[in-house]
C-alpha positions as MATLAB code, in Angstrom:
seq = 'XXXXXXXXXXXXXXXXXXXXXXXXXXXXXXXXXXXXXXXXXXXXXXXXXXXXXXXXXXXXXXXXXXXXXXXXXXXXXXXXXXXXXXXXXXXXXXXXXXXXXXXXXXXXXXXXXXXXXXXXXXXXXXXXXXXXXXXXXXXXXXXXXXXXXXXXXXXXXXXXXXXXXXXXXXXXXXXXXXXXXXXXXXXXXXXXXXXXXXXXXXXXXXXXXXXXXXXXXXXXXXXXXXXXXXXXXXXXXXXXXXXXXXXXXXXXXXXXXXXXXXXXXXXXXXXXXXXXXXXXXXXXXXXXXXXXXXXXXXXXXXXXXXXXXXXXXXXXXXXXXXXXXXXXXX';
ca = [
      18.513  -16.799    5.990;
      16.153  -13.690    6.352;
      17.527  -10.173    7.381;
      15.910   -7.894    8.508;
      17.226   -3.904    8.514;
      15.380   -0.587    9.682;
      16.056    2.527    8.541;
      17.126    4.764   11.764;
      15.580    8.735   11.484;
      16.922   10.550   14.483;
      15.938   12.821   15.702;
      12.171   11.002   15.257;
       9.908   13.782   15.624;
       7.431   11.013   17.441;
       9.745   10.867   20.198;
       8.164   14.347   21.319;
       5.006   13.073   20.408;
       1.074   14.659   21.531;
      -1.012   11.921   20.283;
      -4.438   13.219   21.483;
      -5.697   13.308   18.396;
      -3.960   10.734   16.320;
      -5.415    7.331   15.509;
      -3.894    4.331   13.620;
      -5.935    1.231   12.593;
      -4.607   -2.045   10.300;
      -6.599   -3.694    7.773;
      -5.503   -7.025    7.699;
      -3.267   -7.524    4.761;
       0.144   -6.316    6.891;
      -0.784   -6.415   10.474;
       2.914   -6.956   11.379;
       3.850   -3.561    9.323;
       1.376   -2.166   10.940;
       2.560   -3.106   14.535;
       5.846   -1.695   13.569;
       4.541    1.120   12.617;
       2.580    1.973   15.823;
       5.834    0.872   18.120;
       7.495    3.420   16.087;
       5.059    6.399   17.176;
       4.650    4.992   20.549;
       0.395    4.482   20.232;
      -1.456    1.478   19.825;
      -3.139    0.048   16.989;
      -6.929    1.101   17.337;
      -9.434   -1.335   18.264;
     -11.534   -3.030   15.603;
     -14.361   -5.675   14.308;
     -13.656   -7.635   11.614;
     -16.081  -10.125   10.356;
     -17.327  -11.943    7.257;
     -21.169  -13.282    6.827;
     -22.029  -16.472    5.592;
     -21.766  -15.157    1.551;
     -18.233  -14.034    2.261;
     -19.204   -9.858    2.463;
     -17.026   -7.872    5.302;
     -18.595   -6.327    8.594;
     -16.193   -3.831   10.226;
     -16.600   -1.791   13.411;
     -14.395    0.810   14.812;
     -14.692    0.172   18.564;
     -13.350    3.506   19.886;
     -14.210    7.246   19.562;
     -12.506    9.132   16.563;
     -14.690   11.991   16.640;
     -12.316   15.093   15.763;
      -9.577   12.593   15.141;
      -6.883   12.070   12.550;
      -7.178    8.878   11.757;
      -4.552    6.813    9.498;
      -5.647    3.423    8.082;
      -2.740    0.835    7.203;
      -3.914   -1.316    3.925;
      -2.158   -2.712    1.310;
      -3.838   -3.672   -1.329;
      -2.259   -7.369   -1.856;
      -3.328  -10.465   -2.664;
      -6.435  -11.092   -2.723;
      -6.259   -7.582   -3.843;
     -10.502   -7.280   -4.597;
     -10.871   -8.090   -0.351;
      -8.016   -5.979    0.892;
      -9.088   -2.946   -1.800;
     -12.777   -3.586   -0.503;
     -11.456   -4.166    3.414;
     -10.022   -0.193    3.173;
     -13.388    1.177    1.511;
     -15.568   -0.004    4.572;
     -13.103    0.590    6.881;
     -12.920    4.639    5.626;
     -16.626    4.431    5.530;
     -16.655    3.424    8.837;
     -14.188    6.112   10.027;
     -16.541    9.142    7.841;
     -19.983    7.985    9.555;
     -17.821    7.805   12.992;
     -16.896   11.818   12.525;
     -13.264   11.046   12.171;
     -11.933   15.218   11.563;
      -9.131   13.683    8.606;
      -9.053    9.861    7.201;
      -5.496    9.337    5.735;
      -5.638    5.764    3.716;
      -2.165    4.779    3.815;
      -1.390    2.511    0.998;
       2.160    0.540    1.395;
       1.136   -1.051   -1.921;
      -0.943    0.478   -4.644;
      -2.423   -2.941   -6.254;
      -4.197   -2.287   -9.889;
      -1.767    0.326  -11.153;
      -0.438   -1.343  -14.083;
      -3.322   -0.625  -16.125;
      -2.927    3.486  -15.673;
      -3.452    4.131  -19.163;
      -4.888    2.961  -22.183;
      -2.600    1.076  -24.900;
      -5.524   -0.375  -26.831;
      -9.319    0.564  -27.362;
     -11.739   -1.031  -25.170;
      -9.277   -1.175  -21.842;
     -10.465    0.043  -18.233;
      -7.817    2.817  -16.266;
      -7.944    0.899  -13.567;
      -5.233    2.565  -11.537;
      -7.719    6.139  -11.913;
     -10.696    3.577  -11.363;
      -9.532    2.963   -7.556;
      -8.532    6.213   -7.064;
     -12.169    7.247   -7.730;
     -13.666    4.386   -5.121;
     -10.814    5.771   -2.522;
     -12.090    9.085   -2.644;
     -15.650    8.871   -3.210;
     -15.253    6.419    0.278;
     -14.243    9.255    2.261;
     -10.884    9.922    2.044;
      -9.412   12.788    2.934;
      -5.643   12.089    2.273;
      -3.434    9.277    0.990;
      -0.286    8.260    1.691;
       1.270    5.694   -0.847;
       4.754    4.254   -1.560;
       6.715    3.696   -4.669;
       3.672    3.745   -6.922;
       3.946    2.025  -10.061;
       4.121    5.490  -12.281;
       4.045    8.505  -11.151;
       0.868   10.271  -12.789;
      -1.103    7.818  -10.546;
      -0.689   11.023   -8.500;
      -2.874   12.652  -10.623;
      -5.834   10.867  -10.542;
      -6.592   11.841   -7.590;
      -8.475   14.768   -6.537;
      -7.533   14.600   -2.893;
      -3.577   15.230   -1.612;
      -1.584   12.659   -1.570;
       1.972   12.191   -0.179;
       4.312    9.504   -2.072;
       7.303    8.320   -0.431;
      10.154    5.859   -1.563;
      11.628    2.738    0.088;
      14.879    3.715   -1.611;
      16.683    5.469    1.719;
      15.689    1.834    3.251;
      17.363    0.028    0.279;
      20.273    2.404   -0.204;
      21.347    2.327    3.428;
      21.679   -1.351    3.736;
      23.517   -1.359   -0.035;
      25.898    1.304    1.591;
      26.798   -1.130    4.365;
      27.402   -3.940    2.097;
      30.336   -2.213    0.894;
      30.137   -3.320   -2.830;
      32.558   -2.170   -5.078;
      32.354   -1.015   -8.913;
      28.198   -0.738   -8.707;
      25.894    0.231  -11.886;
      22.870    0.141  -11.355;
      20.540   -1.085  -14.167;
      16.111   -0.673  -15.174;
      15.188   -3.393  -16.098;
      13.208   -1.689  -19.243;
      13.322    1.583  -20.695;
      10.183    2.903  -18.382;
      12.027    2.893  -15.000;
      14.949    4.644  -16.197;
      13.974    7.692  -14.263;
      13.769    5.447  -10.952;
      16.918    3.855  -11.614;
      18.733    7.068  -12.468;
      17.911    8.470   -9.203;
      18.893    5.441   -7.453;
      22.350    5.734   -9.189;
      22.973    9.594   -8.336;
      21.786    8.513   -4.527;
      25.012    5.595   -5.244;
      27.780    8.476   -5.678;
      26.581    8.464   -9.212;
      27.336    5.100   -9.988;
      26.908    4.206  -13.663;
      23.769    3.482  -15.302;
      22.494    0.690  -17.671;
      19.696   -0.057  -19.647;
      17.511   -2.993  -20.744;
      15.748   -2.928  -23.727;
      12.552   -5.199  -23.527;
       9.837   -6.336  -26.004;
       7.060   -7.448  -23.602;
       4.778   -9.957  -25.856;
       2.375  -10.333  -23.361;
       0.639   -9.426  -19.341;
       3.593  -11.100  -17.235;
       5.602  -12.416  -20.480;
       8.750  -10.500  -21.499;
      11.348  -11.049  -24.062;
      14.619   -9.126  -23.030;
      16.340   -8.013  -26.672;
      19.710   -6.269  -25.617;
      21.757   -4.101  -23.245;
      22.141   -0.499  -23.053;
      25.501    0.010  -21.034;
      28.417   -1.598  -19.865;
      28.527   -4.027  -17.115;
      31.498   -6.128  -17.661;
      33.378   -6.973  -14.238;
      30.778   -4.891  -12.310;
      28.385   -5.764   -9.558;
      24.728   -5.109  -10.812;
      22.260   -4.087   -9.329;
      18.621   -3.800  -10.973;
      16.227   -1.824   -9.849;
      12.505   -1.907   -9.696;
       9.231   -1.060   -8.288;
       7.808   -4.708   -7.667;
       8.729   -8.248   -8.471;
       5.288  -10.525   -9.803;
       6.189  -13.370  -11.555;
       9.573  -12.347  -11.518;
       9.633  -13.316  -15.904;
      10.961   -9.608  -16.232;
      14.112   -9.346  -13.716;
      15.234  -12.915  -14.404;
      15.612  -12.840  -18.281;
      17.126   -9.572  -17.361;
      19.533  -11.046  -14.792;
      20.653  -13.592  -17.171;
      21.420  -10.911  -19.621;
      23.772   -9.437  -17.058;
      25.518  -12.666  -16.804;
      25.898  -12.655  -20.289;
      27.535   -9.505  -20.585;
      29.883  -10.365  -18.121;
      28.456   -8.685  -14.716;
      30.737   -9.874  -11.647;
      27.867  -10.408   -9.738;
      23.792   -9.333  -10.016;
      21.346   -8.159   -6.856;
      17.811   -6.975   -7.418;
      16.309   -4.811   -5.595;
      12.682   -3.639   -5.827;
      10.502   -2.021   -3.021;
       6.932   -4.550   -3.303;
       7.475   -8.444   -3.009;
       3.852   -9.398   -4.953;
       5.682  -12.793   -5.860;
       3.043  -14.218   -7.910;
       3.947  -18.084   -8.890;
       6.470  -18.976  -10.163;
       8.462  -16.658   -9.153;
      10.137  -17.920   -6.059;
      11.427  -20.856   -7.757;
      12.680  -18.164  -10.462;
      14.149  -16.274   -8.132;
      15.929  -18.813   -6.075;
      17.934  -20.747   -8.659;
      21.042  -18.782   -8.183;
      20.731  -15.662  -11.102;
      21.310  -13.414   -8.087;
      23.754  -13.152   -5.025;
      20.615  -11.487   -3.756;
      17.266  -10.267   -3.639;
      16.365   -7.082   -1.751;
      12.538   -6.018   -1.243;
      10.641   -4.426    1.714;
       7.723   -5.677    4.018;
       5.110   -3.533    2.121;
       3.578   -6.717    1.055;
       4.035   -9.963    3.940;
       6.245  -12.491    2.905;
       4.797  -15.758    3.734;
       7.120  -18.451    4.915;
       6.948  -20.802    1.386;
       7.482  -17.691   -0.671;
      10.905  -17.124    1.110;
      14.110  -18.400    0.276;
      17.683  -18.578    0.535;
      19.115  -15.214   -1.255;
      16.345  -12.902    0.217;
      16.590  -10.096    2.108;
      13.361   -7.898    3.644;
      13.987   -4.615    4.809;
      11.498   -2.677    7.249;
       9.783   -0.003    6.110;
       7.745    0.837    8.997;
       9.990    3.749   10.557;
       9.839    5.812    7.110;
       6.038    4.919    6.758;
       5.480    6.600   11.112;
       7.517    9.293   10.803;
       6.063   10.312    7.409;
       2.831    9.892    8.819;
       3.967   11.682   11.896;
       5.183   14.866    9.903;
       1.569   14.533    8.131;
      -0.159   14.942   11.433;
       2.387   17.536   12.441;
       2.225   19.611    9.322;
       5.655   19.073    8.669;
       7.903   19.066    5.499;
       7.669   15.402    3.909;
      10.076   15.420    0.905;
      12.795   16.849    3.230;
      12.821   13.449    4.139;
      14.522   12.775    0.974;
      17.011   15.430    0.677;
];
């Protein structure tokens, strides 16, 4: 059974809403995200062309006047991540040559920011790489969510305004009422995601997993940092692929003695084979968001999607606004 949960801001500052000037337009990677998100600021999505020739290259037309507008455009950059990245560059383009005042590219999902630096000679930044193409499209702001690291921040020369699903996540753990939580990274480089996770959890205790990853999407989990005998575990991450990563560590949990294990983790990119990885019982539950669409054969029993779309309009609301955005976090 699917759930669905919303986190509730109120006041909304789009209740009191001038939208003169404010445009919103989907790619086509999350149209239903992107629906939510213009119920949630009380506008319509814009009107738009999309086509493909014969050779498979896109044709897109904005059919409305922006000029002097703000105009936000919702893209993730999901699978098939080359025509939804390619799908937001003409669609900016189209919005520059159309005299849109400010182009805000918001990006539920940052796809190729694993590679955002180099471990060996001879590799391609890809992560700064499509920061470059955003910008040099005509972008005048971006709005992302839980990017993979944070110095993807830096690579770009334009502002940019990152916001966590973890209020979404946190509310509906809060309602569960679990008892004797630690929350646990599933390696050693989102310890400072799952340590802020765990302070938002009346500092709940934290633990550790040590992996040695032998290859791309291959890891080998070596040992636990932490104690998480009789507990309820929850690990913590940005995105689930494959899902080779939060399994093995999962198992580990089990191992140690964890009561029971949920994951939670804000992108669903569920690359094969990770639903049937997923869905053969390691975890009482799995908890992601609707940054990337869930497709009916990639859902199963234990999962849970949360709605992200009312923290994705009323950040983009206090963007249009002016308005504090990381008080939104406080």
């Amino acid at each position: 059974m699917i759930r669905s949960a919303t986190l509730t801001l109120q006041p909304s500052l789009a209740t009191f809403a001038d939208h003169s000037r404010l445009r919103l337009f989907s790619g086509s990677a999350n149209v239903p995200l992107s629906q939510e998100v213009a119920r949630y600021l009380g506008i319509d999505l814009g009107p738009m062309v999309r086509k493909r020739f014969a050779d498979g290259e896109l044709y897109i037309q904005i059919q409305e006047s922006i000029r002097g507008c703000d105009v936000y455009l919702i893209q993730p950059s999901c699978y098939p991540v080359n025509d939804h990245l390619m799908e937001l560059l003409i669609m900016i383009d189209a919005c520059r040559r159309a005299s849109a005042r400010q182009i805000t590219a918001v990006i539920p999902y940052y796809g190729y920011a694993r590679a955002d630096r180099k471990t060996a000679g001879r590799e391609s930044i890809t992560a700064k790489l499509v920061a470059n193409l955003i910008t040099q499209a005509g972008a005048s702001r971006i709005l992302a969510m839980d990017l993979h690291s944070d110095q993807i921040q830096g690579y770009f020369d334009i502002p940019l305004d990152h916001v966590y699903a973890s209020p979404v996540v946190l509310d509906y753990l809060v309602s569960k009422q679990l008892s004797d939580i630690v929350v646990v990274s599933p390696d050693v480089g989102g310890v400072a995601r799952a340590r802020a996770f765990a302070k938002k959890l009346n500092d709940a205790p934290l633990a550790i997993i040590d992996k040695r990853r032998q290859a791309h999407n291959v890891a080998e989990v070596m040992n636990l940092i932490g104690d998480v005998e009789g507990k309820t575990a929850v690990l913590v991450d940005d995105m689930i692929d494959t899902a080779g990563t939060i399994c093995e560590g999962a198992r580990l949990l089990r191992k140690e003695g964890a009561r029971q294990v949920y994951a939670c983790a804000t992108h669903a990119v569920f690359s094969p084979p990770a639903v049937e990885r997923l869905s053969t019982g390691v975890f009482e539950e799995v908890i992601i968001t609707n940054t990337i669409p869930v497709p009916e054969d990639k859902r199963f029993k234990q999962l849970t999607i949360l709605s992200v779309a009312n923290l994705l309009g009323e950040t983009i609301w206090r963007i249009h606004e002016d308005s504090s955005v990381s008080s939104m976090f406080r």
